[in-house]
C-alpha positions in Angstrom: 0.0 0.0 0.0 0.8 3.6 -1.1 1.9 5.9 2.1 0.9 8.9 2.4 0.1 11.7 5.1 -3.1 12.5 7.0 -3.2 16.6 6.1 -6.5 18.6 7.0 -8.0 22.1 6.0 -10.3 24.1 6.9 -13.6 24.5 5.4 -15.4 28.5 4.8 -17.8 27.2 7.8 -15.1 26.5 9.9 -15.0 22.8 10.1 -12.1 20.7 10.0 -11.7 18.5 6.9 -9.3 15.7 6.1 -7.2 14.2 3.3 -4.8 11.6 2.6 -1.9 13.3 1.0 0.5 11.0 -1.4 3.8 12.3 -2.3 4.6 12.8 -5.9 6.2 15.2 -8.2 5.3 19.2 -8.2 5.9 19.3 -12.1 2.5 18.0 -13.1 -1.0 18.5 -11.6 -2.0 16.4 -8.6 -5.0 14.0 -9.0 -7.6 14.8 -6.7 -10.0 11.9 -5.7 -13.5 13.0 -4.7 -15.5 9.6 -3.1 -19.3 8.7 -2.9 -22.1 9.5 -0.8 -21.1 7.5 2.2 -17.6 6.6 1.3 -14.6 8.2 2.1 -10.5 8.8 1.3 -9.7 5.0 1.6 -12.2 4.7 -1.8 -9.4 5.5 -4.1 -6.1 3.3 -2.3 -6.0 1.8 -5.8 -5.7 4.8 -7.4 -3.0 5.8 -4.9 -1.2 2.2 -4.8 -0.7 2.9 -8.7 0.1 6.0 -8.9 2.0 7.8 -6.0 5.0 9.0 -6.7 4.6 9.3 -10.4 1.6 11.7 -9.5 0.9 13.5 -6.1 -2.6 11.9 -5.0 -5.1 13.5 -2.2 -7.7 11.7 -1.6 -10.3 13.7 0.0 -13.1 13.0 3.1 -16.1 15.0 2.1 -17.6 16.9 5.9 -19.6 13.9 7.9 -17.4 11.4 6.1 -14.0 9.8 7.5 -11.9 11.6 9.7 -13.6 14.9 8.2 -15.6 16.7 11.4 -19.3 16.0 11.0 -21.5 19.1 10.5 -23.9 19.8 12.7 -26.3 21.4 10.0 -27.4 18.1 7.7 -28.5 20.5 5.3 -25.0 21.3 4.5 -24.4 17.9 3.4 -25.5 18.6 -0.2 -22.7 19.0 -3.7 -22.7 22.8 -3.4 -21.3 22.9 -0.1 -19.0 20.0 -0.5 -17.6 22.0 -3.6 -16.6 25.2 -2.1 -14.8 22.7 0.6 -12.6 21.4 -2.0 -12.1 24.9 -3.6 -11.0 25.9 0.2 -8.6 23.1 0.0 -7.3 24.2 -3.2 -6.6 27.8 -1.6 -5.6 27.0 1.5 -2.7 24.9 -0.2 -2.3 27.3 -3.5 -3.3 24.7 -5.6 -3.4 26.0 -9.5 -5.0 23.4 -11.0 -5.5 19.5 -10.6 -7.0 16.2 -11.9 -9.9 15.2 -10.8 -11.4 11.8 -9.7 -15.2 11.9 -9.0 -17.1 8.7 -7.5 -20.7 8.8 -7.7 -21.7 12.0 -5.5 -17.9 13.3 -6.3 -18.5 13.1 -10.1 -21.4 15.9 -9.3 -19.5 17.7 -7.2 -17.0 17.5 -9.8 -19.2 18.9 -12.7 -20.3 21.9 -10.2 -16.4 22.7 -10.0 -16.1 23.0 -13.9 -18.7 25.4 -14.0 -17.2 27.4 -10.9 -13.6 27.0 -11.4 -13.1 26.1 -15.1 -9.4 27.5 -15.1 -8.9 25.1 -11.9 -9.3 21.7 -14.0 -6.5 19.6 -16.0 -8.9 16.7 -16.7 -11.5 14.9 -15.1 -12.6 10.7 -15.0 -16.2 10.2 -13.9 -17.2 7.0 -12.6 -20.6 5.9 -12.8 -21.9 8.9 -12.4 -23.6 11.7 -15.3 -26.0 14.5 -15.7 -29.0 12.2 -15.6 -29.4 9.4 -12.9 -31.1 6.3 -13.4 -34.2 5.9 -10.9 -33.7 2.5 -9.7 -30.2 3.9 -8.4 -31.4 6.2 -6.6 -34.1 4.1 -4.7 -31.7 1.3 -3.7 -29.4 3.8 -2.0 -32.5 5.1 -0.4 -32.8 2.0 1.1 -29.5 1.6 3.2 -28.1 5.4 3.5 -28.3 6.2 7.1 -29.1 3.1 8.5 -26.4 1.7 11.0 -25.4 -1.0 11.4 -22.5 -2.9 13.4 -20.6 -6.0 13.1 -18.3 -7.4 16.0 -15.5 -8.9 13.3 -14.4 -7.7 9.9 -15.6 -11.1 8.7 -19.1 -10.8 9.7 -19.8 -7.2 8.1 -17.8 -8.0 5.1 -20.5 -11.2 5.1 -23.2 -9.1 5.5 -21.7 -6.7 2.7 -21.2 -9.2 0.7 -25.1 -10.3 0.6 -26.5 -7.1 -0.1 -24.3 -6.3 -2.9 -23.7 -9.3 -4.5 -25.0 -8.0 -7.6 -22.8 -5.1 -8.0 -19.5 -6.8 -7.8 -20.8 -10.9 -8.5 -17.1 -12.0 -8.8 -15.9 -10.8 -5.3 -14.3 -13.3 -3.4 -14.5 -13.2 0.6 -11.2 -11.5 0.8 -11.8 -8.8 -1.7 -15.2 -8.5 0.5 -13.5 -7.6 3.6 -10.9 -5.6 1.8 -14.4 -3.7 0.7 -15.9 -3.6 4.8 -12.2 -1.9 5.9 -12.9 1.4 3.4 -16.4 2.5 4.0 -16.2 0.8 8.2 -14.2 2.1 10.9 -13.9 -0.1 14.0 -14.4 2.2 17.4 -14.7 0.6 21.3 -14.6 -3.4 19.5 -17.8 -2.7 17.2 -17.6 -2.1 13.4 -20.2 0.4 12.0 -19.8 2.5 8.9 -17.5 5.6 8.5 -20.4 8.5 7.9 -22.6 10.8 9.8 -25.9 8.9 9.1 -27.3 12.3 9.2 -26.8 12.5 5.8 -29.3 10.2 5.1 -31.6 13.6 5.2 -30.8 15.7 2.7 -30.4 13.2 0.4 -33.9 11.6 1.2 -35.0 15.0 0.5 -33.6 15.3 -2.9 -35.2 14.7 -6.1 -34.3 11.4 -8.2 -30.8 12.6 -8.8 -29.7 16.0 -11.1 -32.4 16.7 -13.7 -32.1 17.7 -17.1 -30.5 21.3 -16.3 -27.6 19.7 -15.2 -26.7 19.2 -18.4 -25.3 22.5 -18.4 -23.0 21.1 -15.5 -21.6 18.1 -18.0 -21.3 20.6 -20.8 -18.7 22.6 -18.5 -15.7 19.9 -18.8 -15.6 20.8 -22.4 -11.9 21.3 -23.3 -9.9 18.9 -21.2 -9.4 15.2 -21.0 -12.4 13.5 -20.0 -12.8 9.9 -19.0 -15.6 8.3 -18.2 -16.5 5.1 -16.5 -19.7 2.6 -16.5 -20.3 -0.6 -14.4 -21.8 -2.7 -16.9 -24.3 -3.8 -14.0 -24.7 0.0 -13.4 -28.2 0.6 -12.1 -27.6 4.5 -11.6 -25.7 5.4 -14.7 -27.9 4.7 -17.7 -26.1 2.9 -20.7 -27.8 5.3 -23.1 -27.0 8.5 -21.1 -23.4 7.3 -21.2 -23.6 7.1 -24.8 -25.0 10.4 -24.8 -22.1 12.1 -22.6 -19.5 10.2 -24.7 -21.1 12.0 -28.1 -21.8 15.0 -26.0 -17.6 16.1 -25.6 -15.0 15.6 -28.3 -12.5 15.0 -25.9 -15.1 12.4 -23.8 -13.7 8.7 -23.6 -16.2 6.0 -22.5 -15.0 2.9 -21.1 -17.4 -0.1 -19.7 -16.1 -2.2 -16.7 -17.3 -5.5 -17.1 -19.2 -7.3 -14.7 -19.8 -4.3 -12.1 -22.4 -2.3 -11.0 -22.4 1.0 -9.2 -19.6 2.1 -8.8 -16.6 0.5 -10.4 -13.2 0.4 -7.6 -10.9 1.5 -10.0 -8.3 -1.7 -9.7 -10.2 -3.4 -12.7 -8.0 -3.6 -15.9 -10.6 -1.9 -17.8 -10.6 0.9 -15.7 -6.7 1.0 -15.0 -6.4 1.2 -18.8 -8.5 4.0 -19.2 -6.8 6.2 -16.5 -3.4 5.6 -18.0 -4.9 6.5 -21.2 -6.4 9.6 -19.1 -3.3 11.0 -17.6 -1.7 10.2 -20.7 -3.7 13.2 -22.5 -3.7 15.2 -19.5 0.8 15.3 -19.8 0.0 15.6 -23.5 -2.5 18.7 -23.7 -0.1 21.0 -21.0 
């Protein structure tokens, strides 16, 4: 495993925010990994275990996520908010411009950026995540955001993981389970439970079925710099023809499909590891 540094910063509400920092050279832009709705930095270690050192990585804990402080207004717990906290970052550490790596939730957070700080971006990959968002997604994270749970062992949550989401990565082995239960579960006084303030659970019950068709706009603002995006073939919250769509959408729009995963690819699949070399390939080419 990549090793890095636990660095913080300090959001424009005053909370205190955390990121995994991976060394790499000051020559090119950093990639900056943006997780899920209830995931957190340890989301992108295969990013990290590929690429520190040939590329600085941070890997970023959304506020109410990780080792980020939870805020005590859930209504902050929405994209616009959890944008001007990475554009904090970014000032706070005179950040010019960087890569970045949206999952899910940070794929829209990473569309508001473009829009707000164009000049800011040197590519982006989204994965499994677009303009439009497919219903059934949105219901079957409805069911399970905010409700805890805890586990006494690693193997029992990682069984329990395993059962509900057997049909989003149906060729995970039991170890690749529990290497799944140690990034979105943190283990406090001998219980596991998951790493997020379930309080989170209310704005996004709150929320419409995902972005609707303005957000468009949002997706048309990564024009003009490397795009990658990525699709679970099982995807239930990225559409396959809304993909296509996005793909046609932006000449410089790659699509790749990750076999044989739903929502949300983890980034170590070969499909996906080619298409972010191919990525940050472009991104050295167009400086």
């Amino acid at each position: 495993m990549a090793i890095w540094t636990d660095r913080y910063w300090t959001s424009g509400d005053g909370l205190r925010l955390h990121y995994r920092d991976y060394d790499g050279p000051s020559d090119r832009p950093p990639i900056v990994c943006l997780p899920g709705l209830t995931r957190n930095a340890r989301d992108f270690e295969p990013v990290a275990d590929r690429y520190a050192g040939t590329w600085r990585v941070l890997s970023l804990d959304f506020r109410g996520r990780g080792l980020s402080d939870y805020d005590p207004k859930p209504e902050n717990y929405a994209p616009p908010a959890y944008a001007a906290d990475v554009l904090a970052l970014f000032d706070e550490i005179k950040l010019e411009r960087a890569v970045l790596f949206g999952t899910s939730l940070g794929g829209l957070v990473t569309m508001i950026l473009a829009a707000a700080a164009h000049d800011r971006i040197a590519g982006v990959m989204l994965n499994d995540i677009g303009p439009e968002i497919d219903p059934r997604g949105i219901e079957r994270i409805r069911g399970y955001v905010g409700r805890a749970s805890e586990f006494a062992t690693w193997e029992e949550f990682a069984s329990a993981l395993a059962a509900r989401n057997a049909d989003v990565y149906p060729r995970y082995s039991a170890a690749q389970w529990e290497v799944f239960a140690r990034r979105i579960c943190r283990e406090h006084e001998g219980r596991i439970a998951f790493d997020y303030d379930m309080a989170i659970a209310d704005t996004f019950s709150r929320a419409p079925n995902g972005p609707a068709a303005s957000a468009w706009p949002l997706y048309q603002a990564l024009a003009g710099f490397p795009l990658l995006i990525l699709r679970g073939e099982l995807s239930d919250l990225l559409d396959a023809e809304v993909a296509r769509k996005m793909a046609e959408a932006l000449p410089d729009a790659e699509l790749v499909i990750v076999d044989d995963v739903g929502h949300a690819p983890a980034l170590d699949e070969p499909e996906a590891i080619a298409g972010i070399d191919r990525l940050l390939a472009r991104v050295l080419a167009s400086r």
